[in-house]
C-alpha positions as CSV (number, residue, x, y, z in Angstrom):
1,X,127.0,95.5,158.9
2,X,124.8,97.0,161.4
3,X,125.7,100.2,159.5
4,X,125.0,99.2,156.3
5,X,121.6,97.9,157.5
6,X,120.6,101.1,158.7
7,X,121.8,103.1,155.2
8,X,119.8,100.2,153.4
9,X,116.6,100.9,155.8
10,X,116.9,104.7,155.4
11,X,116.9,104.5,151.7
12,X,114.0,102.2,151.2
13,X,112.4,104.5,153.5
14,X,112.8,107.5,151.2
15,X,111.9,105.4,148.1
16,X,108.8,104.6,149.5
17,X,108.5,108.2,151.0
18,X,108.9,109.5,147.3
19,X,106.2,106.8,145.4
20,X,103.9,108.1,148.1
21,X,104.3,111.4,147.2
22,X,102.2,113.4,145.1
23,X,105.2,114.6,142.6
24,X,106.5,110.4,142.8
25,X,102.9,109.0,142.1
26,X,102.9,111.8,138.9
27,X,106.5,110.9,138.1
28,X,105.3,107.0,138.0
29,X,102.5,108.3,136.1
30,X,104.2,109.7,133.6
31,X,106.6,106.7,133.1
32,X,103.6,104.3,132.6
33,X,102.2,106.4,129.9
34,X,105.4,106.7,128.4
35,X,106.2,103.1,128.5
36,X,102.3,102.6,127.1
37,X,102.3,104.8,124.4
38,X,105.5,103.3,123.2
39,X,104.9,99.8,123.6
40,X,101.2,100.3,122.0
41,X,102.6,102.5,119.1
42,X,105.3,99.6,118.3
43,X,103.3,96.6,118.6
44,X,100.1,98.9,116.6
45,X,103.2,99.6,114.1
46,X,104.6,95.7,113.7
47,X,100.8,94.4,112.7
48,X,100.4,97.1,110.5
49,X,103.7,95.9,109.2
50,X,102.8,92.4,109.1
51,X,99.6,93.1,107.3
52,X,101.0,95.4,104.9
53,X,103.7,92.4,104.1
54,X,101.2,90.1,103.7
55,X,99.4,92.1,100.9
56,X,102.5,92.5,99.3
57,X,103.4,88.9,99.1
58,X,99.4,88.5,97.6
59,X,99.8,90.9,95.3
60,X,103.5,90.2,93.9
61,X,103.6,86.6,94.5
62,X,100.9,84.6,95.3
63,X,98.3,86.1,92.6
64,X,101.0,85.9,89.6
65,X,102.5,82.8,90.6
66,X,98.2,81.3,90.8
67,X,97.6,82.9,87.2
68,X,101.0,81.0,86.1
69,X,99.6,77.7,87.1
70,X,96.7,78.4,85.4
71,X,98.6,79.3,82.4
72,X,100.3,75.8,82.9
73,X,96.9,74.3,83.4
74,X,94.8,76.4,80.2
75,X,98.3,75.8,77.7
76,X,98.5,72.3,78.1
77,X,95.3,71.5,77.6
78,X,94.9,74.0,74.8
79,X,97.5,72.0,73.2
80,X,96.3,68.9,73.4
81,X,93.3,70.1,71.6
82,X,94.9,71.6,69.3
83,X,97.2,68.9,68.3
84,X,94.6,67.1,67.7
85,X,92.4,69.8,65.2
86,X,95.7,70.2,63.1
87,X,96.7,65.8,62.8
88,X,92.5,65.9,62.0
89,X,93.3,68.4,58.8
90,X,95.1,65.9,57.6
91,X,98.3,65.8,55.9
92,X,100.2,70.0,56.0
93,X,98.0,71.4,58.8
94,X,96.5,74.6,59.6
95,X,99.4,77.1,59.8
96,X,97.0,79.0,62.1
97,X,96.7,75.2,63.7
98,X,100.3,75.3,64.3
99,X,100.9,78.3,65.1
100,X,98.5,78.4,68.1
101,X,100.0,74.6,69.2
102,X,103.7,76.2,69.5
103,X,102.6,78.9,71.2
104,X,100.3,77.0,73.3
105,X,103.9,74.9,74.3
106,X,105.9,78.0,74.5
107,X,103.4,80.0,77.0
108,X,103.3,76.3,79.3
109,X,106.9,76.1,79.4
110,X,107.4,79.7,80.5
111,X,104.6,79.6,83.1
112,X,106.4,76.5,84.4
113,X,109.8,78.5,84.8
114,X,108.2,81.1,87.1
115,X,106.3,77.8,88.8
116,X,109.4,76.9,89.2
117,X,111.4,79.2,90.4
118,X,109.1,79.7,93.4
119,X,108.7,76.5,94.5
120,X,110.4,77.6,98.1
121,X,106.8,78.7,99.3
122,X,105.1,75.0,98.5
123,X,107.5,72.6,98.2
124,X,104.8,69.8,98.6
125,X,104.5,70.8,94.5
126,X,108.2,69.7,94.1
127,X,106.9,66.1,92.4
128,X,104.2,67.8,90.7
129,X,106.8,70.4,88.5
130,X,109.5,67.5,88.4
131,X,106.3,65.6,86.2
132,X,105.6,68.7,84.1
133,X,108.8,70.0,83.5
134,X,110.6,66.2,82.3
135,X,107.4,64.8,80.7
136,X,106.5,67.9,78.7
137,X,109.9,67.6,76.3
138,X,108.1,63.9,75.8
139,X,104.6,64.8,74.7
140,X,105.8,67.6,72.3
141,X,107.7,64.7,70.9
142,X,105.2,61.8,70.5
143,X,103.2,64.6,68.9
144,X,106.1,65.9,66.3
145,X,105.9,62.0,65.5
146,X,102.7,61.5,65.2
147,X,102.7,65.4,63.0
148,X,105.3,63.6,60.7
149,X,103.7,60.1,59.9
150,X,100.6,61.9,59.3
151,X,102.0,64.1,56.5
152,X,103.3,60.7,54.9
153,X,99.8,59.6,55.1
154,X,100.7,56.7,57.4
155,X,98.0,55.5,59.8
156,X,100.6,54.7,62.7
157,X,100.3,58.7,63.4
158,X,97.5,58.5,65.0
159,X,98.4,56.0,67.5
160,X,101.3,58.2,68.4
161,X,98.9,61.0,68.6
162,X,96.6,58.7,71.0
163,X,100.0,57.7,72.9
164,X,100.8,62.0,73.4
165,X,97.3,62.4,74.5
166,X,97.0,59.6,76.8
167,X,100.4,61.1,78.5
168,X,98.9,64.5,78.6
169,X,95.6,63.5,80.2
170,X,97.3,60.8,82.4
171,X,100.1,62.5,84.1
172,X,100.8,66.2,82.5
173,X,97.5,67.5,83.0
174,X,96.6,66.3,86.7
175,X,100.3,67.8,87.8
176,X,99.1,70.8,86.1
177,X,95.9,70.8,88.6
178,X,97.6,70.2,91.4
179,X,99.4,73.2,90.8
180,X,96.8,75.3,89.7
181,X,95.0,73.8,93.3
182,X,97.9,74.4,95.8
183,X,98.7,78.4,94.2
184,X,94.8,79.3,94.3
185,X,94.5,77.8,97.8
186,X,97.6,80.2,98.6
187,X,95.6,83.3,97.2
188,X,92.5,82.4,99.3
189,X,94.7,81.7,102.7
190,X,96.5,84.9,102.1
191,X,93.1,86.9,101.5
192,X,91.8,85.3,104.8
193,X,94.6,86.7,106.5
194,X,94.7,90.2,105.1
195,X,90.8,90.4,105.7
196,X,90.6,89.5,109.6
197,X,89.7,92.3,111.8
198,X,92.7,94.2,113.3
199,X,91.8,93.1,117.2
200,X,95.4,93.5,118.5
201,X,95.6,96.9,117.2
202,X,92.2,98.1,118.2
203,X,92.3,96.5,121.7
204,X,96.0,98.3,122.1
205,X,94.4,101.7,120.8
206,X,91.5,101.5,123.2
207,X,93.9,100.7,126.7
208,X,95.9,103.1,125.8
209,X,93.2,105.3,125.7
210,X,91.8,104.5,128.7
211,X,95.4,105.0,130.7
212,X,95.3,108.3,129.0
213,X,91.7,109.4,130.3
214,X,92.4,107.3,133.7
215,X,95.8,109.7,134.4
216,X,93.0,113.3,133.2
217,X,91.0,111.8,135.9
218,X,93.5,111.7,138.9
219,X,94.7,114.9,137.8
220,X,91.4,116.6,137.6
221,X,91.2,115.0,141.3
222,X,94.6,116.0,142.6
223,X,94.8,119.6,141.3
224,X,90.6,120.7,140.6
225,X,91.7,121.5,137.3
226,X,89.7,120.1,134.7
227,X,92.0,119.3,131.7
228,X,95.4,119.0,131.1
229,X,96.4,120.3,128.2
230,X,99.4,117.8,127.9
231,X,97.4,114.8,128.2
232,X,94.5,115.8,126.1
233,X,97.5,116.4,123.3
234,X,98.2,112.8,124.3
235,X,94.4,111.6,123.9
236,X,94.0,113.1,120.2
237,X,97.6,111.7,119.3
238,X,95.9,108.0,120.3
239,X,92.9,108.7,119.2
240,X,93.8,109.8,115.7
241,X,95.8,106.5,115.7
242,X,93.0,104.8,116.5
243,X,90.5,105.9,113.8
244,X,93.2,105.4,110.9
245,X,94.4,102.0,111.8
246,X,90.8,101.2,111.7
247,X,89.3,103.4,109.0
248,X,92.7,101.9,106.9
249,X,92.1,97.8,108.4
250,X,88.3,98.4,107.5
251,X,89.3,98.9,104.2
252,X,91.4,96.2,103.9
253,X,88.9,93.7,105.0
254,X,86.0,95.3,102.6
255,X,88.8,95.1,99.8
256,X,89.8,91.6,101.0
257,X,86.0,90.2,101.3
258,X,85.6,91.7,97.9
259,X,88.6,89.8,96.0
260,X,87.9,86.6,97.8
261,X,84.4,87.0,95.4
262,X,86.8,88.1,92.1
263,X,89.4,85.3,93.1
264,X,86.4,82.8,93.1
265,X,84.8,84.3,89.7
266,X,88.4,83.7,88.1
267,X,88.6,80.3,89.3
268,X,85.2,79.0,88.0
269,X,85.8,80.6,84.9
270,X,89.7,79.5,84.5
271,X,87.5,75.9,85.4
272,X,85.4,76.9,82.5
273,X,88.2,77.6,80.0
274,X,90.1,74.4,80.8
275,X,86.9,72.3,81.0
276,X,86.2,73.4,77.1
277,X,89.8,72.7,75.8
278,X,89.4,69.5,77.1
279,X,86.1,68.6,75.8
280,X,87.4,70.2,72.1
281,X,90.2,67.7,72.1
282,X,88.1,64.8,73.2
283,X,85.6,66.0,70.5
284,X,88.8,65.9,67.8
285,X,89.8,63.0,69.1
286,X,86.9,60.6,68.8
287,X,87.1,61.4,65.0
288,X,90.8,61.2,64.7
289,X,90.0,57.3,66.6
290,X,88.2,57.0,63.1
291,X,85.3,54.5,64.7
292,X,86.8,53.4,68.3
293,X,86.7,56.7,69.5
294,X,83.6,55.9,72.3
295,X,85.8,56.7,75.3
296,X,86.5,60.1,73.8
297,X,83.1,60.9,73.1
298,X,81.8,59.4,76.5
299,X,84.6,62.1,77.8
300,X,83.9,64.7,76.4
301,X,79.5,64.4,77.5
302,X,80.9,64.1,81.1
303,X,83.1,67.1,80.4
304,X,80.4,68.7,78.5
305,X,78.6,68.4,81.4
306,X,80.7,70.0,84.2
307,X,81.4,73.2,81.5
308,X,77.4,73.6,81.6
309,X,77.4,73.9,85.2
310,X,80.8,76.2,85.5
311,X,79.0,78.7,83.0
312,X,75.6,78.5,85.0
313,X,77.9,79.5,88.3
314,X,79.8,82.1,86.6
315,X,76.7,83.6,85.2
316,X,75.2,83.7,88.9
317,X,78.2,85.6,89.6
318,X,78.8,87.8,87.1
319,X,76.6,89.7,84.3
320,X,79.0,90.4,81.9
321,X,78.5,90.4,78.6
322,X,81.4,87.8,78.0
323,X,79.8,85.4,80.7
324,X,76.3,85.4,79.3
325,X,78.1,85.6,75.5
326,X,79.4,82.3,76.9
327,X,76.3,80.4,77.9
328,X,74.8,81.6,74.2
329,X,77.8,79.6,72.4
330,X,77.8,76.8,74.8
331,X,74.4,76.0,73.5
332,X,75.7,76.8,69.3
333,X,78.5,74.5,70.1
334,X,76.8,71.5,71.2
335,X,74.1,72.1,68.6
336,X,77.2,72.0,66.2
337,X,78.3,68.7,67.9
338,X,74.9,67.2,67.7
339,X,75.6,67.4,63.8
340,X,79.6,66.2,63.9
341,X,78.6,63.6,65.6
342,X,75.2,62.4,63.5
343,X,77.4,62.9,60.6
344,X,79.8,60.5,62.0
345,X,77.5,57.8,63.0
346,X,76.3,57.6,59.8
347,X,79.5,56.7,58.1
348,X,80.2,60.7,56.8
349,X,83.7,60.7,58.4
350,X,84.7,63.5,55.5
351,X,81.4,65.9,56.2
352,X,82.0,65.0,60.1
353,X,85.1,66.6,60.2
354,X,84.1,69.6,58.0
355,X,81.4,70.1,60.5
356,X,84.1,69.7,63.7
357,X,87.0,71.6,62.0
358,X,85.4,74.6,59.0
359,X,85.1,78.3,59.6
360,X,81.3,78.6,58.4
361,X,79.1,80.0,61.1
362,X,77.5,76.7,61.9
363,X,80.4,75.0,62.5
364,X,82.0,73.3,66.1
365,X,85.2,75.2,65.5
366,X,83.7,78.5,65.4
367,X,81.3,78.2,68.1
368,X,84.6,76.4,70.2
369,X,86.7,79.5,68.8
370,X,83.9,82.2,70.2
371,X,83.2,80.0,73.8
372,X,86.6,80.4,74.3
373,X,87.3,83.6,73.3
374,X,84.6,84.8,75.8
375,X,86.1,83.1,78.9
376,X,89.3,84.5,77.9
377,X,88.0,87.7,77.9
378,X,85.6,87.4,81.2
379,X,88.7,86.0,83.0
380,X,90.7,88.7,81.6
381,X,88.1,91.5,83.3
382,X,87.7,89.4,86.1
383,X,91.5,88.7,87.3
384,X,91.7,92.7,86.4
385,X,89.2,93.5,89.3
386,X,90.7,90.9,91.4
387,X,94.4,92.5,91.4
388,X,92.8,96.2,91.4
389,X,91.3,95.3,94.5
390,X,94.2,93.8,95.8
391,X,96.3,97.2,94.8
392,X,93.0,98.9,96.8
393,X,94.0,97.0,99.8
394,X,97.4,98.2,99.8
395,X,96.7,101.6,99.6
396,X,94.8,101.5,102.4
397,X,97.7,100.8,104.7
398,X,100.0,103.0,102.7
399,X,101.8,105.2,105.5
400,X,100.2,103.7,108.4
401,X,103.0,102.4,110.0
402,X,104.8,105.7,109.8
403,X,101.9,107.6,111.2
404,X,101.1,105.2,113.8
405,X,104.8,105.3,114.9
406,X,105.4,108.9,115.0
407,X,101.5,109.6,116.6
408,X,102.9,107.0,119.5
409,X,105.6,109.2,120.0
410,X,103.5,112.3,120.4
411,X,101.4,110.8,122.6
412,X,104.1,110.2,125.2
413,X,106.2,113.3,124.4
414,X,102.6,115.0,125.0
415,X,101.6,113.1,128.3
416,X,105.7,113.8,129.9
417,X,104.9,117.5,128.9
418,X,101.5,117.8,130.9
419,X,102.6,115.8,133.8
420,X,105.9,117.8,133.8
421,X,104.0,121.0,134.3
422,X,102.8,119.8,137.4
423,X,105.5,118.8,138.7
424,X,107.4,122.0,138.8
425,X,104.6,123.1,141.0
426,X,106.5,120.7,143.5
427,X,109.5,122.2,143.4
């Protein structure tokens, strides 16, 4: 044992001989720098990563599956409006009517399937798509009901109209926004996170650094030579990794800042949309109420009122034409229901609903029919920008994570090289 004691002695001796030696203190130079670049290039590489994963789950999933709900949200209430224009025509409606209420159903129950189908991410929706998926089948048939009494000419149709409404408005509609809320929200947490400043990254870049310039400056000390060519290979490597990770992240975040603006723009003016379907079918639906139709018209001011101050935001946000096109036939529009509604008061139910439901110019349909088609086109431009951006973002980290991995290993092959020279010069 005494033996052994003495071996174990005489080789911690050496070891400790050798790290206070110049070519050991070089050699556990080296291996730090090694181990640094590596770890820094792989952890650089995984946020990178991480990032870049997160933009993809924006753009491929979170911003669709947002503009489904709000194709849930804008065809069901498109629908009930429209429901109620064509029973108002009386008897055979509108084939234009009709057509626009089918599709209306067909686009909500497609948007629902793709709702659907991820509801993995947000399960909380779970009660939310279980309402609008078994209590849509029952409105389109309370209004099929109420379709065919009215072409009999029996009166009951309207109360089965009233019934698909009150269903609609009661429990289809609100699942609807709690959809459209919870997907949205996702788009807005998921820009948050792509647009936060790369700190891990930089903060990895600039030790690394540091080491680097730390192990020139022991050199220049322990040799008189001024640079190393190895290590100033290694330097560049990290500093080129450096400047793209964060010319790339900055661009992110200005991309990300600016969607965060474009996903707001589209929400006020999906608001807007859904806020003037809803006030067209309370507008229908006080006259199909034929004289007990107060809560629909008390509705439809308070409605009114919230689409007057969703225009007046989007047109602080945005000056396009379609936005300031939209404040112009807000104003026709309620002009136009000034009249429905004087006409109506005064006992002319047939001239009322000429006024609410003819072509002419001067007309509540038209001026509905050109309010709406303006927020369908500004939200059209608007989600455009918002998922160009988003593609913007992306491209910014395209190839990052391969150049960040393969400058990390430069940088150490680079920093072994130079040390390596001067260590033959110990041999």
């Amino acid at each position: 044992m005494l033996v052994e004691a003495q071996r174990n002695r005489g080789a911690v001796r050496r070891v400790t001989g050798l790290a206070r030696s110049t070519p050991g203190r070089l050699s556990l130079v080296a291996l730090l720098l090694i181990a640094a670049s590596l770890l820094a290039g792989a952890l650089t590489a995984g946020a990178v990563q991480r990032r870049s994963a997160a933009l993809e789950v924006l753009a491929d999933r979170s911003e669709p599956l947002a503009f489904a709900a709000q194709e849930v949200y804008r065809a069901m209430a498109d629908a009930d409006a429209t429901a109620a224009s064509a029973f108002l025509s009386g008897g055979v409606e509108s084939a234009g009517l009709r057509q626009r209420y089918e599709a209306d159903v067909a686009e909500a129950a497609a948007a629902l399937s793709t709702a659907t189908g991820e509801i993995t991410r947000s399960p909380e929706l779970s009660a939310a798509l279980s309402t609008l998926s078994g209590q849509l089948p029952v409105y389109t048939g309370l209004v099929e009901t109420a379709r065919a009494h009215n072409r009999q000419g029996n009166p009951v149709g309207a109360a089965y109209l009233r019934e698909a409404s009150n269903l609609m408005r009661s429990q289809l509609l609100p699942a609807a926004r709690e959809l459209y809320r919870v997907e949205t929200g996702n788009v807005v947490r998921d820009l948050d996170d792509a647009g936060s400043l790369p700190w891990l990254e930089l903060v990895l870049g600039a030790l690394l650094l540091a080491a680097l310039v730390m192990a020139q400056r022991y050199l220049t000390r322990m040799t008189n030579r001024l640079l190393n060519v190895g290590l100033v290979a290694a330097s560049v490597a990290c500093v080129v990794s450096l400047l793209w990770v964060l010319v790339a992240s900055l661009l992110v975040v200005s991309n990300a800042s600016a969607s965060k603006d474009d996903a707001a723009l589209v929400d006020v003016l999906a608001r807007a949309r859904i806020a003037t379907l809803t006030a067209r079918g309370d507008e229908t639906l006080t006259l199909v109420a034929r004289g007990s139709g107060a809560a629909y018209e008390e509705r439809y001011t308070e409605v009114s009122g919230e689409l007057k101050d969703l225009l007046a935001r989007a047109g602080a946000a945005s000056s396009m034409p379609a936005v300031v096109a939209a404040g112009e036939h807000y104003g026709r529009w309620q002009e136009a229901h000034a009249r429905v509604r004087s006409a109506d008061d005064t006992g002319e139910f047939t001239a009322a609903v000429g006024l609410a439901l003819g072509t002419d110019a001067g007309s509540a349909a038209t001026a509905f029919d050109e309010l709406d088609s303006d927020l369908e086109d500004a939200l059209g431009r608007s989600r455009a920008e918002l998922t160009d951006r988003i593609a913007g973002a992306r491209g910014a980290l395209s190839g990052a994570v391969p150049v960040v991995v393969l400058l990390a290993l430069l940088a150490a092959t680079a920093a072994t090289a130079g040390l390596w020279q001067r260590l033959k010069e110990y041999r």
